[in-house]
KOLTOR-759775 format. One line per 5 residues: their letters; for each residue z, y, x of C-alpha. Coordinates in steps of 0.5 Angstrom, whole numbers, plus 500, padded with zeros to 3 digits. Example, Ala and Ser with C-alpha at 12.3 -4.5 7.8 and 13.67 -1.06 7.14 Angstrom:
// residues 2
as) 516:491:525 | 514:498:527
***
This chain:
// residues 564
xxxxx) 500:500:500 | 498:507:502 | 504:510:507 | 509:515:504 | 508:511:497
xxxxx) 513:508:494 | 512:501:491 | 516:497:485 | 521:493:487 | 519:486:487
xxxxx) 523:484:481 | 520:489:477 | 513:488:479 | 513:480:477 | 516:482:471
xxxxx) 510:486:470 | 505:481:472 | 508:475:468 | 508:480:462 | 501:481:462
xxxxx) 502:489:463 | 498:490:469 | 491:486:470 | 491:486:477 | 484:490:477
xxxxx) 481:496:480 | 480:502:476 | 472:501:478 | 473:494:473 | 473:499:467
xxxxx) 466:501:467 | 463:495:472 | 466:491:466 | 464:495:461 | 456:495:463
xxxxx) 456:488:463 | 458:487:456 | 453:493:453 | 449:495:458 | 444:500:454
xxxxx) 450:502:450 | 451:510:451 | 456:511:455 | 457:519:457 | 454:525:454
xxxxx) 453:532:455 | 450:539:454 | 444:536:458 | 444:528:460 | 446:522:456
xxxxx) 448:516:461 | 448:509:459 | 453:505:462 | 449:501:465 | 445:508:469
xxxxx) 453:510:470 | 454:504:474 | 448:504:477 | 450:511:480 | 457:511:482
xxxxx) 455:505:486 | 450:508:489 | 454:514:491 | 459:509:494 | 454:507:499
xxxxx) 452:514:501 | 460:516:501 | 461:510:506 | 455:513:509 | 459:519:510
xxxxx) 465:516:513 | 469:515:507 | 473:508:507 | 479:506:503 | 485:510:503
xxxxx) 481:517:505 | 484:523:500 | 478:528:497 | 480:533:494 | 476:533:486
xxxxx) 475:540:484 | 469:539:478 | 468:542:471 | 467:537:466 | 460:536:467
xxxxx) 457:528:469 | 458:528:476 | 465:528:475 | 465:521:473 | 460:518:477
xxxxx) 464:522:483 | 471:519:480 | 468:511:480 | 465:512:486 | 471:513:490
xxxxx) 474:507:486 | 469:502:489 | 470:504:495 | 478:505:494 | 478:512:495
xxxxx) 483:516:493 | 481:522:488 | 487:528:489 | 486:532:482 | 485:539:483
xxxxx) 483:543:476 | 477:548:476 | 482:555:476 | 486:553:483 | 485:558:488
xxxxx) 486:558:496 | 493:558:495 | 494:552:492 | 489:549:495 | 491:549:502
xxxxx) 498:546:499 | 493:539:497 | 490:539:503 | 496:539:507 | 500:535:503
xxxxx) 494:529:502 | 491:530:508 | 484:529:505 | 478:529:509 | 473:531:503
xxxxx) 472:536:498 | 468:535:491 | 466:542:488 | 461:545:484 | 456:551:486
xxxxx) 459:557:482 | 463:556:475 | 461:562:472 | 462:568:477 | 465:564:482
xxxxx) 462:560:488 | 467:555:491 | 462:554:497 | 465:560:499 | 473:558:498
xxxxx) 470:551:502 | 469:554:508 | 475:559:507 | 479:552:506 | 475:548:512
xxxxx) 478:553:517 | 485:552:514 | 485:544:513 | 483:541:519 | 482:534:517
xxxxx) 477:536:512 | 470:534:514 | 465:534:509 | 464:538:503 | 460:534:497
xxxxx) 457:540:492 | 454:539:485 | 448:543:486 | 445:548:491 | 450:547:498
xxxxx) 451:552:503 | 449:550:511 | 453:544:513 | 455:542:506 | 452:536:502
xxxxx) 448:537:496 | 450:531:491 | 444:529:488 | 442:528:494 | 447:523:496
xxxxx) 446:520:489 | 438:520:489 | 436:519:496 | 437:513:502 | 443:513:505
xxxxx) 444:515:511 | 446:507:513 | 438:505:510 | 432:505:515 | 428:511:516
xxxxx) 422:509:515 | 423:506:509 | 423:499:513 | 417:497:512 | 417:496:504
xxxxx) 424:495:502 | 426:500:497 | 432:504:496 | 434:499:490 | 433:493:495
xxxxx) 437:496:500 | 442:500:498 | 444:497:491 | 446:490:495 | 450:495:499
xxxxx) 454:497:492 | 453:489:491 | 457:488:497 | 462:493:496 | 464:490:490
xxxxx) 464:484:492 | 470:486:496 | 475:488:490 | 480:494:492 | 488:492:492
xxxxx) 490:494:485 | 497:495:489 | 494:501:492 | 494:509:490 | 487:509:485
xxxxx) 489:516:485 | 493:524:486 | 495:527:480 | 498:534:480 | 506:535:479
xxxxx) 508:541:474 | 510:544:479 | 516:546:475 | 521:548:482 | 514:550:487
xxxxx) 508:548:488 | 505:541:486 | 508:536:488 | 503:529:489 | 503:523:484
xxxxx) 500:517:487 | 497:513:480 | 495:505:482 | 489:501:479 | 494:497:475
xxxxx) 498:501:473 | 493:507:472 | 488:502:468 | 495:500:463 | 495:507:462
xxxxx) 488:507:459 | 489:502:456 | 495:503:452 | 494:509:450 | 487:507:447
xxxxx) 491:502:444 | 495:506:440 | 489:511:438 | 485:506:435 | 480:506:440
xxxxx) 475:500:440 | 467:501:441 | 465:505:436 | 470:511:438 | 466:518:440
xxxxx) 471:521:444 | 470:528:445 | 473:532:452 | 474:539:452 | 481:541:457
xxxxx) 479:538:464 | 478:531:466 | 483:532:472 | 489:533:468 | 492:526:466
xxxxx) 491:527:458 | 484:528:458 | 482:523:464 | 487:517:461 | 492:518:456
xxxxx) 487:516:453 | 481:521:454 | 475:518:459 | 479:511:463 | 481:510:456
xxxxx) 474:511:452 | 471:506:456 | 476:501:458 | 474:499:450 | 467:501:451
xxxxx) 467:507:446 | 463:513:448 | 465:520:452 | 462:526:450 | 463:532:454
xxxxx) 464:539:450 | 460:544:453 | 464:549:453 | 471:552:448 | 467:556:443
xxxxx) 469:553:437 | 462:554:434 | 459:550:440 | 464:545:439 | 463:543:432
xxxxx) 455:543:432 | 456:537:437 | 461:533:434 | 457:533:428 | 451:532:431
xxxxx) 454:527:436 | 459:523:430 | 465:524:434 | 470:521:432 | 477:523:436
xxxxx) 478:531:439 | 483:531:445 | 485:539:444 | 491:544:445 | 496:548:441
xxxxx) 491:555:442 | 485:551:440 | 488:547:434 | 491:553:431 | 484:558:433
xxxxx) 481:552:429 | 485:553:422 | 485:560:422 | 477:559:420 | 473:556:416
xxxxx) 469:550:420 | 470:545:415 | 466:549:411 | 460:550:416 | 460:544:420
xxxxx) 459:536:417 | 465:533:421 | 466:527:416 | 466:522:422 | 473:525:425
xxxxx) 478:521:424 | 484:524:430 | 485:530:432 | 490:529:438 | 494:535:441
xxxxx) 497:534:447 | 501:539:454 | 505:543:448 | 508:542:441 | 505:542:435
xxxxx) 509:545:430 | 509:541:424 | 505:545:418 | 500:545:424 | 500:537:423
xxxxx) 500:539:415 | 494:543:415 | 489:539:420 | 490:533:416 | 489:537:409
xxxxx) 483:541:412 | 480:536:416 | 482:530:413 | 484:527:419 | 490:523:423
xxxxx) 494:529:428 | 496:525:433 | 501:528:438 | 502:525:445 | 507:528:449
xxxxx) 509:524:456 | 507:526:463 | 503:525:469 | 508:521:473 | 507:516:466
xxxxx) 510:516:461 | 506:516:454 | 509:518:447 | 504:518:441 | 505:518:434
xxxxx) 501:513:430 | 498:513:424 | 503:508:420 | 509:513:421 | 513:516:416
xxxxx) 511:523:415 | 518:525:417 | 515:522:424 | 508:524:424 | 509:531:423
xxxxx) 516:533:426 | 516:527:433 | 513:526:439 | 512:519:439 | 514:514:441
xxxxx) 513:510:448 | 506:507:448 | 509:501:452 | 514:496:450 | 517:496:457
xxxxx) 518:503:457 | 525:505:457 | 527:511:455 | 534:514:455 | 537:520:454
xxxxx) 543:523:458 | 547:528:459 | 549:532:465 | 553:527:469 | 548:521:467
xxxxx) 552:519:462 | 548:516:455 | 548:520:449 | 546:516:441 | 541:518:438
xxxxx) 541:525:434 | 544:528:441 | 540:532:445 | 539:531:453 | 535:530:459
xxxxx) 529:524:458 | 529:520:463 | 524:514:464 | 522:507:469 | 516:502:466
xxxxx) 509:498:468 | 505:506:469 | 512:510:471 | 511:512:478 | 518:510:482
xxxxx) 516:516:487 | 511:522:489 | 507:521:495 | 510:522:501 | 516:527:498
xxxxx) 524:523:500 | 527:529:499 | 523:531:491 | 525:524:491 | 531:524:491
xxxxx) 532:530:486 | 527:526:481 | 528:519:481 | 535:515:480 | 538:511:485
xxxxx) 535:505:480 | 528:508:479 | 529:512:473 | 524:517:473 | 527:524:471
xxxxx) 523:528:466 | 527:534:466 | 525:535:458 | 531:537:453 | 529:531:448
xxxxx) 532:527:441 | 532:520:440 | 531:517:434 | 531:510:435 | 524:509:439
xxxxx) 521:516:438 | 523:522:442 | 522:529:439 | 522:534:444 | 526:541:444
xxxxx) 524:544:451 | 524:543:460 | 531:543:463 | 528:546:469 | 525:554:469
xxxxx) 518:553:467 | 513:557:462 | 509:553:459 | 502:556:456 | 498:551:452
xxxxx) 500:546:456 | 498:549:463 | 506:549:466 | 507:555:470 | 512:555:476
xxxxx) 517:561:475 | 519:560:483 | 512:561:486 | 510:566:482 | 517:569:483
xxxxx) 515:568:491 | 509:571:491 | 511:577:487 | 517:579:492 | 511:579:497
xxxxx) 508:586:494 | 512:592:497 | 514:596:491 | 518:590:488 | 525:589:490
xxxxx) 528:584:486 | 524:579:480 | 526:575:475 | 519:570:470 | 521:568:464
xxxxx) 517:566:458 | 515:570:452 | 514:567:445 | 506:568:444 | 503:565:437
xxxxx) 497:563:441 | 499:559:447 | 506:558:445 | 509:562:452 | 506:567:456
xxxxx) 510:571:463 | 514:577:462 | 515:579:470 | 521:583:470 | 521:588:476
xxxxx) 526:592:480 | 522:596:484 | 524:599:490 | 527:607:490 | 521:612:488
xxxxx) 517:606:486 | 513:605:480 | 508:599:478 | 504:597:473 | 502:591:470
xxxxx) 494:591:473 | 496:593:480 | 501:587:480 | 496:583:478 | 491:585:482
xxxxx) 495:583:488 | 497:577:485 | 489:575:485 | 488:577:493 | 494:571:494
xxxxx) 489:567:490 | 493:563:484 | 490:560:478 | 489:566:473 | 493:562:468
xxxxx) 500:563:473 | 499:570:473 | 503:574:469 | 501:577:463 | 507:583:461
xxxxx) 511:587:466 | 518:590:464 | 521:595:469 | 528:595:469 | 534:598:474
xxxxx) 538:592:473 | 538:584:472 | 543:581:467 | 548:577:471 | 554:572:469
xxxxx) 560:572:474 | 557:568:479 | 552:573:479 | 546:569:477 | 541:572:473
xxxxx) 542:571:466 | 534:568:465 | 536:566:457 | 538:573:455 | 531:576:458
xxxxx) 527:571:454 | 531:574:448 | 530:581:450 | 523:580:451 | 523:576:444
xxxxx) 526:582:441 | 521:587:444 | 515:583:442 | 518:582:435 | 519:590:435
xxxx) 512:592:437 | 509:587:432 | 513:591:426 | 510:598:428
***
């Protein structure tokens, strides 16, 4: 198993095995499994490209040739930074043949974040496209390339920069490792397809690391959680499993394939491990959304609070044939109740909230709950050997009704972050209980979520750390002392709110502290949208400053203007 990765104790991972909960395959089994049984099935659609499952094979295991090609091996860490376009799952199989490990960056990480990844993972490789929109990632690469020297090559969907790879042309060309000249009549497929062959022929461990998702970062930058094959394949599967998904579900992403919602909770790995169909929303607009679920007869939207509550405040259902929705799930952030009410009434669909985290866990209600479940709970596990407790400060087990921290060991549940002893120790138990740092009710099995125990801003369902952000506005010379919290926002749920105390004779606005925030290049969605100047912070006795009373303070404010 990958160094700086911690494994199940043996006990426990016979259990799994003798139960039948891990399968012992590699990620890539999902779709080479799948392309076996419906090879003419469409596997994957966008804007501009419908794939088969048989073509979607037939690229991943030609790129896994040309990426080995490249120098690539099992184990390698490369940094995946796509939007949801179909290279993404062609790069994301590929790396599974082979065994390399994909860390999950989403589109808005910037250098600062960035870096973090490199550093941490050691990655040699970095998947990016051209431009999104006004942005050009080539540029931030070769900015990366001189701060992260184990990083090799830079692989782009689209036009590359000298030195960079182009990856239509590793997925569309020979490979470096055919012959040049063509060798006398043997073709691509003759040569680099038994390459892919080959490869397959030598199955990955499903013990070791399949992928790196990213921490909420809730105390500082993100921290790495190692997925394995077989433990990443029971997610997918499992989650599936209690979304109802077989051949004929139509799943539509729209929230980036790199977050463990969309990627396998079920989202992408668990569509095509029952062999349904993916269909890539091409942008949020709510128009171009629904266009595509009639005419793709989508079955299942895996969407967000500000979405969903954007969506009931229109008129879709009257503008668009959406007979063939049956679930539309929510995930990130709670969905208030009458929300859950409203969908199923206006869009004659199941809302089905799935509640959990990247280091494993999933809760999601089912279709045959109790209302007083389905439109009031998070879920209940998606496994029968999740255990799930909830405890009080000192560990100590609370009865259902009382509200405590979540904590959580299982078959999908990592038992530590990549190569973080010390964060370890803070998240884990002495007997591998996995801290979740949520305020949770139990009742009975399902779980009903009350809020984070640590300082986090959770804006539809992108958690934002207030230390970092906090860390970086220290940095500006007008800010003697700051202080983050969260604001209450109809849309998104929470906002930040930076409290500032700024150094004598200074003032600041809100535009100059974004616009110093943005040359430390953070993700946009971290940055805080309201600045209050106060003179003093709110302290207790000890002199810790009183983030509850700020959040009320701010709640009040708000609430105020909204009465003018």
């Amino acid at each position: 198993m990958l160094e700086g990765t911690v494994a199940w104790p043996e006990e426990f991972a016979d259990r799994y095995r003798r139960d039948g909960w891990w399968e012992d395959i590699g990620l890539f089994e999902i779709l080479a499994r799948a392309a076996r049984r419906n090879p003419d099935k469409t596997a994957l659609v966008s804007r501009d490209r419908r794939a088969s499952y048989a073509e979607l094979h037939r690229d991943a295991s030609l790129l896994a040739v040309r990426l080995r090609a490249l120098g690539i091996e099992a184990r390698d860490r490369v940094v995946v930074q796509l939007p949801n376009v179909p290279e993404f799952v062609t790069v994301y199989f590929a790396l599974a043949k082979i065994g390399a490990i994909p860390v999950m960056a989403l589109r808005a990480h910037r250098q600062a974040e960035l870096c973090h990844f490199f550093a941490a993972s050691g990655a040699t490789a970095y998947v990016i496209a051209d431009r999104v929109g006004s942005f050009d990632y080539r540029s931030m690469a070769c900015e990366l390339q001189a701060r992260a020297p184990a990083l090799r090559h830079v692989i782009v969907v689209g036009r590359p920069l000298a030195g960079q790879h182009a990856l239509d042309r590793l997925i569309g060309e020979p490979s470096a490792a055919s012959p040049a000249d063509g060798s006398r009549g043997r073709s691509r497929a003759t040569t680099d397809e038994a390459a892919a062959e080959r490869i397959g022929d030598a199955q990955v461990d499903p013990a070791e690391v399949a992928t790196m998702l990213l921490s909420g970062g809730t105390t500082s930058m993100s921290k790495l959680i190692p997925r394995t094959h077989r433990d990443y394949v029971l997610n997918a599967r499992l989650c599936g499993a209690a979304a109802g998904f077989d051949a004929d579900t139509v799943f539509m992403a729209i929230l980036p394939l790199g977050h463990n919602y969309n990627l396998a909770s079920p989202g992408l790995l668990g569509t095509f491990y029952y062999g349904g169909t993916v269909v890539l929303a091409p942008s949020t607009d709510a128009d171009e959304i629904f266009s595509m679920v009639e005419r793709e007869r989508v079955t299942v939207i895996a969407a967000v609070v500000p979405l969903i509550a954007s969506w009931l405040a229109s008129d879709l259902e009257t503008r668009y044939e959406l007979s063939s929705l049956k679930v539309v799930q929510n995930g990130g952030a709670r969905l208030a109740p009458e929300l859950r009410s409203r969908l199923r009434e206006r869009f004659g669909c199941f809302p089905q909230e799935i509640y959990g985290t990247a280091e494993g866990l999933i809760n999601m209600t089912r279709p045959d709950d109790p209302d007083e479940l389905l439109l009031h709970s998070s879920g209940a596990p998606v496994c029968e050997a999740d255990e799930i407790r909830v405890v009080d400060d000192d560990g100590n087990d609370l009865p259902d009704g009382e509200a405590g921290e979540l904590i959580t060991r299982g078959p999908y549940t990592i038992r530590g972050y990549y190569d973080a002893p010390d964060k370890n120790a803070e998240a884990f138990t002495v007997d591998g209980f996995y801290r979740m740092g949520d305020i949770v009710r139990k009742q009975g099995r399902h779980v009903f979520a009350e809020g984070r125990k640590k300082d986090m801003i959770n804006r539809g369902g992108e958690k934002i750390s207030c230390e970092e952000v906090e860390n970086l506005i220290f940095a500006h010379p007008k800010v003697r002392a700051v202080t983050l919290v969260a604001m209450p926002d109809p849309v998104f749920g929470e906002r930040g709110c930076a409290f500032v105390i700024a150094q004598p004779g200074e003032t600041l606005s809100l535009d100059e502290l974004v616009a110093f925030l943005r040359g430390q290049g953070i993700a946009s969605f971290k940055l805080p949208e309201r600045l209050e100047l106060v003179d003093e912070f709110p302290v207790s006795p000890v002199g810790k400053i009183l983030k509850r009373q700020l959040r009320e303070t701010i709640a009040e404010r708000i609430e105020q203007e909204r009465e003018r």
